[in-house]
N, C-alpha and C positions, 0 to 999 in steps of 0.2 A: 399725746399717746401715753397711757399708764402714770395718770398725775397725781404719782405719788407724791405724798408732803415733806416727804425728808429727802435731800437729793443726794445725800451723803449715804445713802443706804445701803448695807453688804446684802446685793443680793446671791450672795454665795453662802449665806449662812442657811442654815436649818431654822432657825429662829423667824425669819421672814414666813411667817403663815398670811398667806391671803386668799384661802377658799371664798371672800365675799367679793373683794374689790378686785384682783388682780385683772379681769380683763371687762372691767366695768365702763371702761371709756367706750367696750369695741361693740355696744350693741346697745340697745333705747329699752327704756322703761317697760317691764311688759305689760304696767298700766300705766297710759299718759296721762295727765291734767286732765285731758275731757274723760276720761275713762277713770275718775279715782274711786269713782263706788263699784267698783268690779271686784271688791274685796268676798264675797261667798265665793264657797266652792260651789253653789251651784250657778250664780252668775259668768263664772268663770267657763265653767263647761260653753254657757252657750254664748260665749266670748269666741272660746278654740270653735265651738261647731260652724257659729257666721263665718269665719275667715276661711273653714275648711271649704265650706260652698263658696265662700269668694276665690279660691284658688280654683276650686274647677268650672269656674266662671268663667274666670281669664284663661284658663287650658283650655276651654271649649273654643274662646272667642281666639286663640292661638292658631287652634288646627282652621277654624272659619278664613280668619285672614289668609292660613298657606292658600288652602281651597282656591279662594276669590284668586290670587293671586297667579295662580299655575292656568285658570280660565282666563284672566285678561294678558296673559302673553306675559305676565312683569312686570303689567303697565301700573300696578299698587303706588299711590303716591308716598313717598315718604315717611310721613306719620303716623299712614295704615299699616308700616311693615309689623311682622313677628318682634315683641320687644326680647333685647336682650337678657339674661341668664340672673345679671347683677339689677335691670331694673327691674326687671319682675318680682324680685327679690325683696328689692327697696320697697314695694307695693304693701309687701304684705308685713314686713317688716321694717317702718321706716328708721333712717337715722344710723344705719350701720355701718361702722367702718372698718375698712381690710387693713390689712400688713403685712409685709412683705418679707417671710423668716428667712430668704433665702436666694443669692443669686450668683451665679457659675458658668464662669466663662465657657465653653466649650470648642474653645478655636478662636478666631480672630475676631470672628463676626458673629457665631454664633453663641446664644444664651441661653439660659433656663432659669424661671424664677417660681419660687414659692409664695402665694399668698395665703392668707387666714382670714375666718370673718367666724365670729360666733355670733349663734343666734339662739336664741331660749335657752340657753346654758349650754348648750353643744357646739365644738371647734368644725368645722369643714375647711381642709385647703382642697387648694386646687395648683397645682403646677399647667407652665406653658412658656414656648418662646418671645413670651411678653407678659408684662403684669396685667395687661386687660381681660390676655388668655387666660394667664393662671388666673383671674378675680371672676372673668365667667364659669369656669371649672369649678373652683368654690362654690360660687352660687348656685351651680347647676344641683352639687353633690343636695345642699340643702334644702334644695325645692323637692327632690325626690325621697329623700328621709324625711322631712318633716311635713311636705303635704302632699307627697304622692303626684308631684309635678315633674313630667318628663318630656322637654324641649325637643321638639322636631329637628329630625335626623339634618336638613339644614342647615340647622346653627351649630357650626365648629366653634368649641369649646375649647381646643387647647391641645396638650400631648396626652395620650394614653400615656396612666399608669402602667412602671415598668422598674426593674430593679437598678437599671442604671440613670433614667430621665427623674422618676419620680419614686422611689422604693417605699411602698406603704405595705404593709402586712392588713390581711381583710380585716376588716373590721370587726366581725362575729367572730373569727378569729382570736384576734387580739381582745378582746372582751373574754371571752374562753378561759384562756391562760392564768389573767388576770383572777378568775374566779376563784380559779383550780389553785392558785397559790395562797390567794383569802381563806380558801374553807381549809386547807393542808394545816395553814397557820393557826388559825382557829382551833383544833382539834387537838393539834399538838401542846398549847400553851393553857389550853383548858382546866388544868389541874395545875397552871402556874401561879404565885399570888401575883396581885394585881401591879405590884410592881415592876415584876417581870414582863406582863403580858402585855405593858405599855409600848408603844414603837411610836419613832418618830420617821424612820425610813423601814420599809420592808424589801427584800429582794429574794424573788424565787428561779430556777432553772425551772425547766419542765421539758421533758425527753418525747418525740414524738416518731414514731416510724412512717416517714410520710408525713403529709398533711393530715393525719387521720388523729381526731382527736379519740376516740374512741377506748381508743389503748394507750392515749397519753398518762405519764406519770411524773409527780413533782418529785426529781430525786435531789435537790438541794434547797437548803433555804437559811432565811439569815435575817436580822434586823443589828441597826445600829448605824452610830453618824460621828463618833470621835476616833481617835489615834493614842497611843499609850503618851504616856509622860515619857520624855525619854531617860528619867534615875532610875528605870525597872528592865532597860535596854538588859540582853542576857545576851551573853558570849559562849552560850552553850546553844541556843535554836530555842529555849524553852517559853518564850511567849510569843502573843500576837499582836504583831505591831501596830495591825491599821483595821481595827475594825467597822469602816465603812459595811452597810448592809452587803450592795454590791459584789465588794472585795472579797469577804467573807464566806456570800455566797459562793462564788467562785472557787474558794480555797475547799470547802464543801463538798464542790464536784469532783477537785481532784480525789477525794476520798472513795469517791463515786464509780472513778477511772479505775485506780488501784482496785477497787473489789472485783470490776470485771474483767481487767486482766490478769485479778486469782484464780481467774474461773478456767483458765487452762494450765493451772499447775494440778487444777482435780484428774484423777486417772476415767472418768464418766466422759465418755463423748456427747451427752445431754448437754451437759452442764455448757461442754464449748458451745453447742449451738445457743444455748440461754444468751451469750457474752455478747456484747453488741460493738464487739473488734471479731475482726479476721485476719489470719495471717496473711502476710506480705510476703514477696519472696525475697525483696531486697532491703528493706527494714525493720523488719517484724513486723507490724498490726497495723492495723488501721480503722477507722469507724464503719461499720458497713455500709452501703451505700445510701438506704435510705432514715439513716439515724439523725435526726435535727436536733438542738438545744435549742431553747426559747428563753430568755431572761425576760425576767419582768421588776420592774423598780418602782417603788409609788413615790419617790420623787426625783425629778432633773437629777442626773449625775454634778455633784459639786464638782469646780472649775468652768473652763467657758462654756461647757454644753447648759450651764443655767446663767452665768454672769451675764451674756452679751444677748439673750433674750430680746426682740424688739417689743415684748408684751412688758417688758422690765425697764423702760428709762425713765430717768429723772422728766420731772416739769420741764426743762432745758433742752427743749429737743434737739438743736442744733450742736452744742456743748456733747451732750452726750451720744447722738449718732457719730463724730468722732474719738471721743476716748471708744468707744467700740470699733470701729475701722481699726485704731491704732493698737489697740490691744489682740484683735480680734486671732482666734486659733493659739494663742499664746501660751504655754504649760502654768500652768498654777500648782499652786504647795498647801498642803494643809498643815496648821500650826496644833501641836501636840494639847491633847484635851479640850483643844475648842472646835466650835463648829466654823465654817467657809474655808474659803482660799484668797492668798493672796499670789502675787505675779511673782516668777521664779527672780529672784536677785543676783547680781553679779558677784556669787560667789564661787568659790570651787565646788567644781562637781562631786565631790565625796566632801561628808562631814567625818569629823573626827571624834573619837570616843573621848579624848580627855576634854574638850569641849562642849561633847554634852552634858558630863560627868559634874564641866564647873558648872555648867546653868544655862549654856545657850540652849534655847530652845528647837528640838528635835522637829524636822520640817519632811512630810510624807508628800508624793505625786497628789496630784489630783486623781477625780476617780473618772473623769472625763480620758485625761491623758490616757490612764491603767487601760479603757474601756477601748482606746484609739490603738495601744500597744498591744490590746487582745486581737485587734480584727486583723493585724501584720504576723507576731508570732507565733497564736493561739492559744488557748486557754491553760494547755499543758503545763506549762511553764517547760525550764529547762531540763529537770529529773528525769520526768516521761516522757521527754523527746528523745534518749536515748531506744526507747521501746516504739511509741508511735509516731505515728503523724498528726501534725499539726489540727487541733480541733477546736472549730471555729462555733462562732454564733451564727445559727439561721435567722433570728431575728431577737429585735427588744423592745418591749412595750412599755412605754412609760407613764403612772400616773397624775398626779396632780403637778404642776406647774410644767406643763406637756407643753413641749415645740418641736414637734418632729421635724420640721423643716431648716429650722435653726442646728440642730443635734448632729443632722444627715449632714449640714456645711463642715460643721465642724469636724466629723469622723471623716468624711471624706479629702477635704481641701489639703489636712494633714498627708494622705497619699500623696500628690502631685505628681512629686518630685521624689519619688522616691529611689526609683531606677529601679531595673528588674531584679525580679528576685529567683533564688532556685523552686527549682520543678515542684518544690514540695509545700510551697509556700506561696501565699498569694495575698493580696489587697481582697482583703473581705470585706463587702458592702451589708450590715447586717440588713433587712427590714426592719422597715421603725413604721410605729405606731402610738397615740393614744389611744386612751378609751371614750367610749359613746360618752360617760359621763364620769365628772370627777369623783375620782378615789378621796373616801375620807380621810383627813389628817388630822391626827391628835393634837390638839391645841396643848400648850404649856411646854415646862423645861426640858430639853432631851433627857432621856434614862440612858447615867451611867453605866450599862449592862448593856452585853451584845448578845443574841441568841443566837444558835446554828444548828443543824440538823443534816443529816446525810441520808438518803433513803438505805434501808436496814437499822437503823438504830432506834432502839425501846425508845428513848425520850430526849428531850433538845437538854442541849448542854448550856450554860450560864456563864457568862466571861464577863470579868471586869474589864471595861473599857482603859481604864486607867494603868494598871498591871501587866494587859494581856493573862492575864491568870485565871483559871475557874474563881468564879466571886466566892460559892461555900468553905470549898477548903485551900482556894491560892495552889492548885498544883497544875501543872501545864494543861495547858487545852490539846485538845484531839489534832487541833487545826495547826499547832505549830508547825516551827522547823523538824525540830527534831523525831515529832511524832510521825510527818511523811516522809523525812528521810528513815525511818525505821523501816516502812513498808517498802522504800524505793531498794533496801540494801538489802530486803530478803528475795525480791523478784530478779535483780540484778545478779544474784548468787545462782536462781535458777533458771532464768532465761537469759542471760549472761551472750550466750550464744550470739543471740540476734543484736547483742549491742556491741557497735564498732568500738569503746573504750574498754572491754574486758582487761582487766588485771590482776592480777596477784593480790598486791599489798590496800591495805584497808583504805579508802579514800576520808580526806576531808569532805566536808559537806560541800565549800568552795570549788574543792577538784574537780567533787561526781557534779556539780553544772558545767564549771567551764569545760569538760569534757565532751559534751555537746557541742559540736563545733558548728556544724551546720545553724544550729539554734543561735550559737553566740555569735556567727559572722553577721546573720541578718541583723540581731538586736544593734551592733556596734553601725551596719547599714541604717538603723533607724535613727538612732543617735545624730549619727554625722548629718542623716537629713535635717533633723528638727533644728541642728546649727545652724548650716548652709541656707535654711530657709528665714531663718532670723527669730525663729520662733520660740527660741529658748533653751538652756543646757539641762537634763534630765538630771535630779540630783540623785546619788546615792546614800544609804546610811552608811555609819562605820564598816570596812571590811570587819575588823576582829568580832562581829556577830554570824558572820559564815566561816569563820576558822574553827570549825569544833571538830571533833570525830565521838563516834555514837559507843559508848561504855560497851566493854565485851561482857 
């Protein structure tokens, strides 16, 4: 499976591009040996048109066998039955092999497994309480997308799709999204030079009321795949640490948050209905009820949601399906200016400023972990959990080096054990999805530069990866500490009310989170789990970069 030629390979880095080979093992030549002059495009057509009549060949001679068979009482011999989902499959596509992204206990006895099988360049899984189920469920999905084949009611295929057995976001859906944040970006970097406009990771939100795309809107966006150096670490809030796309994006949306709960310091009762919170009566706001966020990423979040890949191992299959068992769900670090992660080390959980100062190298979460801590705390972070409630991902579509069923283990499995949480807070299962077809990746060296945008702003902002600083003129980015504690200290001065920390004296930036208590017991809840569970200690950076207080 996936024989790769180097076994040593980080697949946690950015730098592993394989839009040709990576799942080249998992499906057959779409011209074989007798088939090699099928090179024109018009040969080809009537290549696809024979196999489309060979499918409704075998669909016809499908419903004929049920037919005969409900007339002879059942007495069909063996051979004659209806063929299954996967050899039907193997018929028209010989040579194809599944893999199994995923499997979860569910009790003592009961399981659920994830398989995969691509075919023509398009991934199909299919989930069930067996791999044969979930391998028919695949199969089924691709004989109906690709030749308009649909297996008699019959043949059980597996478990229905559902957000707890198999959580998939539709597919037109998730294709949608994904558009919606291609053309956003596009548009916006239009007028950027071409250095800028390069990405090797892109990550958009997208806001939807309802399921309704209609009126969806991209209010955050963001490109980028390094972490600052840490000799530009700032003890005032003034840069950005980790500018993963992702992360970014995320940091984005707070900005997103903050403007629409400005939109009830206006004296306009308009403007409140505009705002997409409502008040609470017992903690101020909250998202209205049918308000969704959508993330969309065009590659695997670095950490395990890409390392432990079953589309990803070495030649070694035996060697390597265990370092993945034993590694597996494990927090990973990413190392300051490079791309991947490596497994969290047995050190103490806070680093120290004079140790980075002399040269140890500054070590950030993975964006797996960050992505597994958003679905428990929520996106807010600590600041604006004094004002709302916790705001979650409806779902995340992933593009190029896609394993949704790998992703879902990993976001999930991490719950377990977590023990219950308060009323306001809950184990979020995002939906997860690929797309119909792979997202383009820029081949060559990541760019230095991270872009961001917030829905309302003229134009995307430019950040050196290396600094956390605007790259033009080196002066803090929008997205820092200190620029959203600015916003947090003037809402807090006038909706003050509704937050149970109201005080007098000016807060450090450290204070107004840990003040959050609600927010902070869970987080220290999530911690103790990921120990308990063996999984790894979550490291912090230096306190003395959250000891600041904001110039009067």
């Amino acid at each position: 499976m996936g024989n790769i030629s180097n076994p040593s390979a980080d697949f946690t880095s950015d730098q592993a591009d394989f839009p040709d080979t990576l799942f080249k093992e998992f499906e057959s030549s779409q011209c074989s040996d007798s088939l090699s002059i099928c090179s024109s495009g018009k040969e080809s057509k009537l290549l696809s048109s024979e196999l489309l009549r060979h499918g409704r060949l075998l669909r016809h001679t499908l419903d004929l066998m049920v037919q005969a068979q409900q007339r002879l009482g059942g007495m069909v011999q063996e051979p004659e039955s209806p063929k299954s989902p996967v050899a039907l499959l193997n018929e028209l596509r010989p040579g194809l092999r599944y893999a199994c992204l995923s499997e979860r206990a569910e009790g003592r006895k009961l399981r659920s497994f994830v398989m995969a099988v691509r075919v023509d360049g398009r991934i199909f899984e299919g989930c069930g309480r067996s791999k044969k189920l979930a391998k028919n469920q695949a199969a089924q999905c691709a004989l109906r997308a690709l030749f308009n084949i649909r297996i008699a009611p019959e043949v059980r295929t597996g478990l229905k799709a559902s957000r707890k057995g198999c959580p998939h976001l539709p597919q037109d859906f998730a294709d949608s999204i994904f558009h919606m944040v291609r053309e956003k970006y596009r548009s916006l970097v239009g007028g950027c030079s071409p250095a800028h406009a390069r990405h090797k990771s892109l990550a958009g939100i997208v806001m939807t009321r309802g399921l309704d795309l209609r009126h969806a809107q991209v209010v955050a966006l963001s490109t980028g795949t390094k972490c600052i150096n840490g000799e530009y670490l700032s003890d005032h809030g003034l840069v950005v640490n980790d500018c993963h796309a992702e992360v970014t994006a995320r940091r984005a949306l707070l900005r997103f948050l903050y403007s629409q709960l400005e939109f009830f310091l206006s004296k306009r009762p308009e403007d409140w209905e505009e705002s997409i919170f409502v008040r609470h009566k017992e903690r101020g706001y909250r998202l209205r009820d049918n308000v969704h966020f959508h993330m969309y990423i065009s590659t695997s979040p670095c950490g395990d949601g890409r390392l432990n890949s079953p589309y990803e191992i070495t030649s070694d299959i035996h060697s390597s399906r265990h370092l993945m068992r034993k590694h597996r769900s494990h927090l990973r670090t990413k190392i300051e200016s490079g791309e991947g992660t490596v497994p969290v080390r047995s050190r103490g959980p806070v680093q120290t400023w004079d140790a980075i100062l002399q040269g140890e190298h500054l070590i950030t979460m993975s964006c797996t972990d960050k992505i597994t801590r958003w679905n428990i705390l929520g996106l807010q972070g600590a600041l604006l959990s004094h004002f709302v409630e916790p705001v979650y991902l409806h779902s995340v579509t992933i593009g190029s080096l896609r394993h949704t069923g790998h992703l879902g283990r990993v976001l999930n499995q991490r719950l377990e054990r977590l023990g219950p949480l308060p009323t306001t807070h809950r184990r979020n299962q995002p939906l997860l999805s690929g797309l119909s077809s792979a997202d383009y990746q820029q081949h060559g060296k990541a760019s230095c530069v991270s872009i961001n945008w917030t829905l309302g702003d003229t134009q995307v902002e430019v950040v050196n990866t290396a600094t956390g600083r605007r790259r033009e003129t080196g002066t803090p980015s929008r997205l820092c500490k200190h620029a959203l504690f600015t916003r947090w200290s003037r809402l807090h001065r006038k909706l003050g009310a509704h937050a149970p920390s109201s005080c007098d004296h000016q807060l450090m930036y450290i204070e107004a989170k840990m003040a959050a208590r609600p927010y902070q017991t869970v987080k220290q809840q999530w911690f103790r789990s990921l120990q308990e569970t063996g999984l790894g200690t979550w490291v912090k950076k230096p306190p003395e970069q959250e000891q600041f207080l904001l110039s009067v």
